[in-house]
C-alpha atoms as one frame of an Amber mdcrd trajectory, in Angstrom:
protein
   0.000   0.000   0.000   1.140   3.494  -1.108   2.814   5.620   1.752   0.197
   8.217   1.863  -3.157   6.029   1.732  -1.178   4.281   5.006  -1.190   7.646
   6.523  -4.361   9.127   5.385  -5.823   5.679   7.024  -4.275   5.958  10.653
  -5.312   9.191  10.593  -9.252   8.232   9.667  -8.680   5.452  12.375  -7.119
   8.005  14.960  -9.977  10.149  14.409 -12.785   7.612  14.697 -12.895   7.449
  18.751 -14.856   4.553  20.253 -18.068   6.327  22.161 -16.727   4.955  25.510
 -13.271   6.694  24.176 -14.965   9.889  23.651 -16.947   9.537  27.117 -13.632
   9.118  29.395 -11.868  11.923  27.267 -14.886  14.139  28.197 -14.781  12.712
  31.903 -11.389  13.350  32.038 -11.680  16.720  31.232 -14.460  17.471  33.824
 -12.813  15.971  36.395  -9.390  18.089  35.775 -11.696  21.225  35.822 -13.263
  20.624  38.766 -10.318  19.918  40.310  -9.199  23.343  39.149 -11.353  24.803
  41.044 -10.826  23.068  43.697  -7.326  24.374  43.665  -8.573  27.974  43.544
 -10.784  27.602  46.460  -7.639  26.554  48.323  -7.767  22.241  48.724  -6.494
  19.644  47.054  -8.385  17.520  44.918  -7.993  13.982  47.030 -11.521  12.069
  46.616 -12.583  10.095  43.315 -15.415  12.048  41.212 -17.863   8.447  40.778
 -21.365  10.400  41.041 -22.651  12.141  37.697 -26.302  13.811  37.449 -28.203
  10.663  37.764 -26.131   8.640  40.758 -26.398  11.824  42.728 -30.140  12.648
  42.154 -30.857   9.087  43.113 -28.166   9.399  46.455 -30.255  12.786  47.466
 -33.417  11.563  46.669 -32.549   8.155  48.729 -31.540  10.567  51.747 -34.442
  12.927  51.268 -37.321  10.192  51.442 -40.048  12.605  50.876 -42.898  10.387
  50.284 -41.580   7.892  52.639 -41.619  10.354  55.318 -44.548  11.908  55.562
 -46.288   8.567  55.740 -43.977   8.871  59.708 -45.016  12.457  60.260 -48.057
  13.722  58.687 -50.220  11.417  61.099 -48.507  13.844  63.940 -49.774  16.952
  61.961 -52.909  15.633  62.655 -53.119  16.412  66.245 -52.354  20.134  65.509
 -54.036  20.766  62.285 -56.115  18.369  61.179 -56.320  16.721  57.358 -56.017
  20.256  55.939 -53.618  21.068  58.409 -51.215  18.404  56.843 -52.224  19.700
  52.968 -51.822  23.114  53.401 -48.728  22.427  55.732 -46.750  20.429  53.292
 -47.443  22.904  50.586 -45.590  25.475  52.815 -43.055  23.919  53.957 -42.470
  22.622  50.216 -42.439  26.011  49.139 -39.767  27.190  51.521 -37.479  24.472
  51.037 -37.418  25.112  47.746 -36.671  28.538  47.991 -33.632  27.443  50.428
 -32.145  25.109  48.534 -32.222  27.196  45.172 -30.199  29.877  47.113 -28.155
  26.758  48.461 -27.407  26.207  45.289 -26.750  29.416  44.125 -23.834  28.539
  46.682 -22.838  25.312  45.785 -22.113  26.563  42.509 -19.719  29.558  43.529
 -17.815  26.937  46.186 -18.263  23.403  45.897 -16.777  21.658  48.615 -17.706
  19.176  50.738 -17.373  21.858  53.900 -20.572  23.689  52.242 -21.917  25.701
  54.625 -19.381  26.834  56.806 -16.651  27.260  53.911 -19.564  29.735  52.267
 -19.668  31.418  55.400 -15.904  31.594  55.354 -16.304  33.530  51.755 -18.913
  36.312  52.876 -18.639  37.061  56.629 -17.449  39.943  58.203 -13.845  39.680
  58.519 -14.778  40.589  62.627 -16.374  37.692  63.506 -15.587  35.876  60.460
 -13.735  32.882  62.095 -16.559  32.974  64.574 -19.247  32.621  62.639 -17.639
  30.264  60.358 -17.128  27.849  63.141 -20.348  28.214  64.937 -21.989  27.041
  60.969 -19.607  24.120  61.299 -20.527  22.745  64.721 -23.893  23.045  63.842
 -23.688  21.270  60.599 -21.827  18.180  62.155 -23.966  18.140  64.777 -27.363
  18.239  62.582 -25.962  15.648  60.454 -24.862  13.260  62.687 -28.510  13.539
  64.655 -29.584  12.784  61.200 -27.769   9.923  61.029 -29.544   8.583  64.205
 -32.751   9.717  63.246 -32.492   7.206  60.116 -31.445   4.380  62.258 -34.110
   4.743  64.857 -36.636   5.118  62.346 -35.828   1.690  60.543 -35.614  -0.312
  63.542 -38.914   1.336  64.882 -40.525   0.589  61.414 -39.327  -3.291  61.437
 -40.665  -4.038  65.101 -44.431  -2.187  63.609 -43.919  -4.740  60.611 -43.675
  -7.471  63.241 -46.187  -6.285  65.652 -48.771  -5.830  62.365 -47.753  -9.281
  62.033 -47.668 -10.614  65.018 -49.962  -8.701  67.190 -48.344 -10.519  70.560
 -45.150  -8.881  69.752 -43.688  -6.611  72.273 -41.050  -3.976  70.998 -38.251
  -3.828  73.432 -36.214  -0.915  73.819 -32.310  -2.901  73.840 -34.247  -4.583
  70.729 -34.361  -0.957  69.041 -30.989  -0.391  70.140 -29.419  -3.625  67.932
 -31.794  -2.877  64.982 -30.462   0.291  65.167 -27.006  -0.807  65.061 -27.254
  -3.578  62.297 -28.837  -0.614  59.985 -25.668   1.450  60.749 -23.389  -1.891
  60.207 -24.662  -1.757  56.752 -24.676   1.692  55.779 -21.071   1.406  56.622
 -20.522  -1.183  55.057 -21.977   0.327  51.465 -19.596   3.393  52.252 -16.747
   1.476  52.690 -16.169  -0.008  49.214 -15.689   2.595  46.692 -16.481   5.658
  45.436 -18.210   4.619  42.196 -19.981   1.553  43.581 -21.375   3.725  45.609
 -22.570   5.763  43.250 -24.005   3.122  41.156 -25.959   1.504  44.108 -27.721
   5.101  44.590 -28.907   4.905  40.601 -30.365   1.747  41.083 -32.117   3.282
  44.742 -33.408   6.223  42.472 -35.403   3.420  40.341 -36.665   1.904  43.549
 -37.793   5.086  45.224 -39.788   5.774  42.307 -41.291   2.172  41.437 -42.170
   2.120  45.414 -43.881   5.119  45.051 -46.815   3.594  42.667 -46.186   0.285
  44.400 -47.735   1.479  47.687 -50.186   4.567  46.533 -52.086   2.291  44.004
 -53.288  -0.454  46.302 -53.678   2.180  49.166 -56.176   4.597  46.913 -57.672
   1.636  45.132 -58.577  -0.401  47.962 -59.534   1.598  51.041 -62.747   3.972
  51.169 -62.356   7.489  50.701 -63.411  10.420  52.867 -64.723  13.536  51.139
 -62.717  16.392  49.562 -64.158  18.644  51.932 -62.723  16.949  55.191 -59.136
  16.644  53.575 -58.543  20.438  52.247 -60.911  22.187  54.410 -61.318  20.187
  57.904 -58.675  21.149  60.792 -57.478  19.840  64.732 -56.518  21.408  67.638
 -56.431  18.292  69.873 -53.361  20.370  71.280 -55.648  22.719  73.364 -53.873
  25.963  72.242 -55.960  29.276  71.886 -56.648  29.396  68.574 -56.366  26.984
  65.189 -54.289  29.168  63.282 -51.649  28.718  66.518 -52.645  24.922  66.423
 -51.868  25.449  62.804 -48.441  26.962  63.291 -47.141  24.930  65.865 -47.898
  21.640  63.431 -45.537  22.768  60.719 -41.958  21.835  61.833 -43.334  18.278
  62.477 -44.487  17.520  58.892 -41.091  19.532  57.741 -38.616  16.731  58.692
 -39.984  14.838  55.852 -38.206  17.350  53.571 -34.589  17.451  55.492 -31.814
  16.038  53.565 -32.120  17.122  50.178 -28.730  19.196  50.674 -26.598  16.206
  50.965 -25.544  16.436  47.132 -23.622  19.447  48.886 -21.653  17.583  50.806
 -20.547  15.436  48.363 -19.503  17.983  45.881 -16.069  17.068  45.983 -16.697
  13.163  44.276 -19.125  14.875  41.721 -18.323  15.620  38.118 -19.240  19.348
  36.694 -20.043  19.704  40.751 -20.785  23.901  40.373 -23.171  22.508  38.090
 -24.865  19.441  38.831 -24.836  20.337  42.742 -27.093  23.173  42.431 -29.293
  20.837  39.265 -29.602  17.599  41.842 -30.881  19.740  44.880 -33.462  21.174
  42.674 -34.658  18.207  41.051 -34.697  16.653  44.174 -36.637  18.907  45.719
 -38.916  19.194  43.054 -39.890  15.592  42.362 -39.510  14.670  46.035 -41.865
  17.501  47.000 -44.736  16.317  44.183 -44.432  12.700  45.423 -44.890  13.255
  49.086 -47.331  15.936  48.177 -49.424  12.939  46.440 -48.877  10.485  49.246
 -50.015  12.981  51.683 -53.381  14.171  49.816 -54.064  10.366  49.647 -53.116
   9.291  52.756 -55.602  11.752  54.280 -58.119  10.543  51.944 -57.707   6.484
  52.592 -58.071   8.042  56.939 -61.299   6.894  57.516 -60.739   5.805  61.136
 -58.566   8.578  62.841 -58.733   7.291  66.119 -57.748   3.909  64.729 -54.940
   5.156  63.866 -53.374   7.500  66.482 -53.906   4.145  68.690 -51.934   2.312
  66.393 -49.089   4.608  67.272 -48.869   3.569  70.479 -48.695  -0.171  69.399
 -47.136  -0.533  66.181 -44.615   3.277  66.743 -46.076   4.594  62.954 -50.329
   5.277  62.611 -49.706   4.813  58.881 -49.060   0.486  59.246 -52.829   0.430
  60.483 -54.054   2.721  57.525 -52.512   0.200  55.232 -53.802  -2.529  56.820
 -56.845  -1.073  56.605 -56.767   0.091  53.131 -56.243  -3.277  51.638 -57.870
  -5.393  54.238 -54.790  -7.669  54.431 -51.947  -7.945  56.715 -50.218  -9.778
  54.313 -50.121  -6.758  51.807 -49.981  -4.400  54.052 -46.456  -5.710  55.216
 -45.516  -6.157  51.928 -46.205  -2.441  51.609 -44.456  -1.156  54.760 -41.616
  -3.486  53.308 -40.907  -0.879  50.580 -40.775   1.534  53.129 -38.175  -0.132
  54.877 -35.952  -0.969  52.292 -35.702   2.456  51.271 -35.277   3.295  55.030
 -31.995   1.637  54.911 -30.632   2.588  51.871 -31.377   6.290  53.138 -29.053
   5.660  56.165 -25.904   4.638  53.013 -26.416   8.474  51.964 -26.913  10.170
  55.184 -23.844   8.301  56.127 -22.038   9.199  53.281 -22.997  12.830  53.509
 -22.855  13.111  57.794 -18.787  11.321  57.462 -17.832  14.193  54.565 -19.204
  16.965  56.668 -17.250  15.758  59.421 -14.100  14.695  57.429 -13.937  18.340
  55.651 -14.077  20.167  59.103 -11.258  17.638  60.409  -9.380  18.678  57.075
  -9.286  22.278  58.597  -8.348  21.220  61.950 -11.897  22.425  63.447 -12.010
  19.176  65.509  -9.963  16.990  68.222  -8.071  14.115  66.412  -8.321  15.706
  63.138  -5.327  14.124  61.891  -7.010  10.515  62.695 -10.290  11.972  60.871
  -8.825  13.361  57.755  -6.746   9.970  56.547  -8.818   8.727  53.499  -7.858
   5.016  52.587  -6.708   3.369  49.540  -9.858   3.816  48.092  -9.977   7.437
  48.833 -12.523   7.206  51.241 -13.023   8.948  54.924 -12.977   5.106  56.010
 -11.970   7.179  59.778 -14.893   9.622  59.462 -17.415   7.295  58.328 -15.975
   4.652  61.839 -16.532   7.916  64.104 -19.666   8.779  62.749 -20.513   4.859
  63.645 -19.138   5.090  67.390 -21.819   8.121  67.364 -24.629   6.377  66.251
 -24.104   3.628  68.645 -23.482   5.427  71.626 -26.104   7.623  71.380 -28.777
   5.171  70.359 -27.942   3.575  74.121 -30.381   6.411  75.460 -33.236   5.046
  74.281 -32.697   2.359  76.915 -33.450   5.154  79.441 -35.613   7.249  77.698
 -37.103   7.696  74.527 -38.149  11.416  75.348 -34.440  12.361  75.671 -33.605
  10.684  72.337 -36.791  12.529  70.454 -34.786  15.219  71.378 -31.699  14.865
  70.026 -33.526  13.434  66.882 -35.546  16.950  66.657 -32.253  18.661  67.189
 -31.554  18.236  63.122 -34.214  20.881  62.188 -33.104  23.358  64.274 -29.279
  22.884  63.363 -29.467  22.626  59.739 -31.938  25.796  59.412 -29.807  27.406
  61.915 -26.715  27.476  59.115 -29.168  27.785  56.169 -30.255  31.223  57.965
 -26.481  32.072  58.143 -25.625  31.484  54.854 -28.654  32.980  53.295 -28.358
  35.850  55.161 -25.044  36.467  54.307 -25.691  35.752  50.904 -28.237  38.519
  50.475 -26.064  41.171  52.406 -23.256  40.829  50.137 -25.295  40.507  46.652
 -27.489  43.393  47.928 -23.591  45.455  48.509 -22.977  44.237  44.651 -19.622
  42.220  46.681 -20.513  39.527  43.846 -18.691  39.464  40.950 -19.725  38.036
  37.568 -19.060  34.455  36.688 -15.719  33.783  35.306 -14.838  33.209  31.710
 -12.365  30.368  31.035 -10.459  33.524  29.050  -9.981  35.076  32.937  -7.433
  34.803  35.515  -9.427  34.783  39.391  -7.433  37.136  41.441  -6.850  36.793
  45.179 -10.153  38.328  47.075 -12.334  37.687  44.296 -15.558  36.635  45.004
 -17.885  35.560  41.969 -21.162  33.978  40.705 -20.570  30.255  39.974 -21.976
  29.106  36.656 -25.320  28.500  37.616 -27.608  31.135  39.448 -31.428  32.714
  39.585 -31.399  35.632  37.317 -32.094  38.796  39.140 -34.365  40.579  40.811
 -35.823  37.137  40.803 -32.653  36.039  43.151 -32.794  38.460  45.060 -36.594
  37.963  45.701 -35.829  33.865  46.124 -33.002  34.603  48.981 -35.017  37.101
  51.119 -37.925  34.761  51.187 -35.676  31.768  52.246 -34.359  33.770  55.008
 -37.904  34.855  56.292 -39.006  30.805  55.747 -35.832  30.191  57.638 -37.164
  32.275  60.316 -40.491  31.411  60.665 -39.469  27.472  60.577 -36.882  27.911
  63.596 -39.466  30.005  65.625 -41.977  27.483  65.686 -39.550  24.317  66.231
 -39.085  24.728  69.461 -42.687  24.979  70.380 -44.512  21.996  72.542 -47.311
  20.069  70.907 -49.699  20.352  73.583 -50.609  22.390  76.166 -50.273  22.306
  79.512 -47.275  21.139  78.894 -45.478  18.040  81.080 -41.490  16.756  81.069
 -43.411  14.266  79.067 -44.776  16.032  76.307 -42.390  19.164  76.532 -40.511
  20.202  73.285 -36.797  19.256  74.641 -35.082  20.340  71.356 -34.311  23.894
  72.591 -32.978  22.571  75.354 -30.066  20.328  73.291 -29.941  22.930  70.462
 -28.789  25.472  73.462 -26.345  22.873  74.643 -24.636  22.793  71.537 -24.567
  26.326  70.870 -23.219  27.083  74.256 -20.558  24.385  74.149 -19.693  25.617
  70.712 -18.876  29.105  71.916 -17.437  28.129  75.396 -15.008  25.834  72.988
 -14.240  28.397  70.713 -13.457  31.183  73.313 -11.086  28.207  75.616  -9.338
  26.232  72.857 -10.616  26.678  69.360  -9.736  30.364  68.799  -6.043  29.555
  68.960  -5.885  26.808  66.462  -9.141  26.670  64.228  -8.207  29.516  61.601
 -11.273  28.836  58.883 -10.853  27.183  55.817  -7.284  26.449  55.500  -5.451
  27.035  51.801  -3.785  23.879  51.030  -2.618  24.732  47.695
């Protein structure tokens, strides 16, 4: 063969790139960029990038369990505000979250790491209280993440002794029995963070396909089988079985309780450092998972009020079987077979919630080891060979375990560290937002950077995806007042008079922390903890 037909052919053959060719070349090149910035924002890139778009909406949506969880606390919202109470309710609190986590994102695309908020805070607060503020945000993020991480473990074990005692009505739920559930759903979640990176990521895409097939899989039979009440008791009847003063109070004090079904979502923040095109799909995946999240549990809620035809049924089932929902199933389809066949969905998507809180709860803690905000923080920052917080993820165990032992003693002492999540993660969305707004409303935010500029030191700019204005502008001052208005209310009881029994404890452990947290950081942590450290 002539010299230049040999040529012109490995040419045509050099250009003719096999698809998964072309696909690592392109990954390649997202993961060097993001790395970039990485650099600029001052760390070193040292966790794999496994999650794209779709692994990381299914790993928020798995953590989120909207429709899952209001199924656990709608049937509360009952008590203080009725059927409508619970409609209406959800629809607010949807509404506000969504406003919070588009400004979230707003964030996540100017700086994502996996410190989120605290590192933001680092970026936009005074430069008086600066190191202050930015490690008040980071207590309170660990801390509302590792409650978190309880919460999901209580709740599965409490969900698989109701299976049993729908089952088995002689059954007896024992607390110690809790306490090993608990710690065999923690095992696991370990476990699943423990291998790597990207089979972690694909396990989450196949949880995404799950969440939504057990969606259909449990409102179907539940709306086709059971009787329905009447549109008018849903939407317009409410409750004030709390004995407060009015129903709009009654009303009030019922939101933060259906809320918690929404907590979570911001997770994909936390992992922004093992996510590819993070400043963009960060800010995408917290929307989305908002969004479709919010319409499914929206759905599940409207029905679930709608398949109530026995309330007090139910509420006595809570005292029995821990959820009110087990007995509206069983009711609904008039077997107990199906019925824990249904709950069954529930708790396998339980569990596979706890793999991404953990996930999420050991990078929170791991970044604020990486800027030595914590005792032992060179024990917490070592990754292992698969670049994993293997150390972070074992402390965030040790946690778990040792603080599911109080529900041996009492159960209202451990509601109260499980409340303590709203309080601590709307505490530093309030921060951030805040801060947000006072420094876009000063113009202190530059525009996005071309790839044709050079980011000076100082520089503080819009990440490459954000709310055009004045609709930003509008979006962040109404997640701050939401912000507000959902913190006020959290730390209200659900009944009055109130008893040690029935008393909202949650103020009383968010206070704790806060005061440690500053008592800390005026003793020891002012001399060492110096923000966000610049490793590169």
């Amino acid at each position: 063969m002539p010299r230049d037909q040999v040529e012109l052919q490995l040419d045509t053959t050099s250009r003719q790139k096999k698809p998964h060719d072309v696909h690592h070349q392109s990954s390649a090149i997202s993961e060097q960029n993001d790395n970039e910035q990485l650099r600029r924002l001052g760390k070193r890139p040292l966790l794999t990038r496994g999650f794209g778009f779709m692994s990381i909406l299914g790993f928020s949506c798995s953590a989120l369990l909207s429709w899952e969880g209001i199924l656990v606390t709608s049937i509360a919202e009952l008590s203080n505000g009725g059927p409508a109470g619970v409609v209406w309710g959800f629809l607010i609190n949807w509404l506000g979250t969504i406003s919070v986590y588009s400004t979230l994102g707003e964030l996540a695309s100017i700086a994502p790491t996996a410190g989120g908020q605290y590192h933001w805070v680092a970026m936009m607060a005074p430069q008086s209280c600066n190191k202050f503020l930015t490690y008040m945000t980071a207590w309170l993020t660990v801390t509302a993440w590792q409650a978190l991480a309880l919460s999901v473990g209580y709740i599965t074990a409490t969900l698989l002794q109701g299976i049993v005692v729908l089952a088995n009505p002689t059954y007896v739920p024992k607390p110690w029995q809790t306490v090993l559930i608990i710690w065999a759903v923690t095992l696991f979640s370990v476990a699943m963070n423990s291998t790597t990176s990207r089979t972690l990521a694909k396990f989450e895409g196949l949880i995404l396909v799950l969440h939504l097939a057990g969606f259909f899989g449990v409102l179907i039979p539940m709306v086709y089988f059971a009787p329905h009440t009447e549109p008018e008791f849903v939407f317009m009847t409410f409750f004030n079985e709390g004995g407060w003063s009015s129903q709009a109070l009654s009303f009030f004090i019922g939101i933060p309780t259906i809320a918690g079904s929404l907590l979570g979502a911001d997770c994909a923040v936390h992992m922004s450092e093992e996510i590819q095109s993070a400043a963009i799909v960060v800010p995408r995946a917290l929307l989305y998972t908002i969004v479709i999240n919010g319409g499914l549990a929206f759905a599940m809620g409207i029905a679930l009020m709608f398949c109530l035809s026995d309330i007090d049924a139910a509420l006595a089932a809570g005292e029995t079987m821990f959820y009110p929902f087990l007995e509206i199933f069983s009711s609904s389809v008039q077997s107990t077979t199906g019925a824990c066949v249904m709950a069954g969905i529930i708790l396998v998507m339980a569990i596979a919630s706890g793999v991404g809180i953990y996930a999420s709860a050991s990078r929170m803690l791991w970044a604020f080891a990486r800027d030595r905000g914590l005792p032992y923080d060179r024990y917490l920052v070592r990754l292992s060979t698969n670049s994993l917080p293997v150390n972070a993820i074992c402390v965030t165990l040790a946690v778990t375990m040792l603080l599911s032992l109080i529900a041996l003693g009492s159960s209202v002492a451990l509601s109260a560290i499980l409340s303590l999540a709203i309080a601590a993660l709307f505490s530093s969305y309030l921060l951030v937002c805040g801060l947000l707004l006072w420094r876009r409303s000063t113009g202190a935010i530059q525009d996005h950077l071309t790839s044709t500029e050079a980011l000076n030191s100082g520089d503080f700019r819009w990440g490459p995806w954000r709310i055009p204005e004045p609709f930003g502008t509008l979006n962040n001052i109404f997640a701050c007042i939401y912000s507000i208005f959902l913190l006020f209310w959290s730390f209200w009881p659900q009944t009055t008079p109130t008893t040690p029994e029935t008393a909202n404890w949650s103020i009383l452990v968010f206070g704790s922390v806060v005061i440690f947290s500053v008592l800390w950081y005026v003793l020891r942590a002012k001399e060492y903890f110096k923000g966000p450290i610049k490793e590169v």
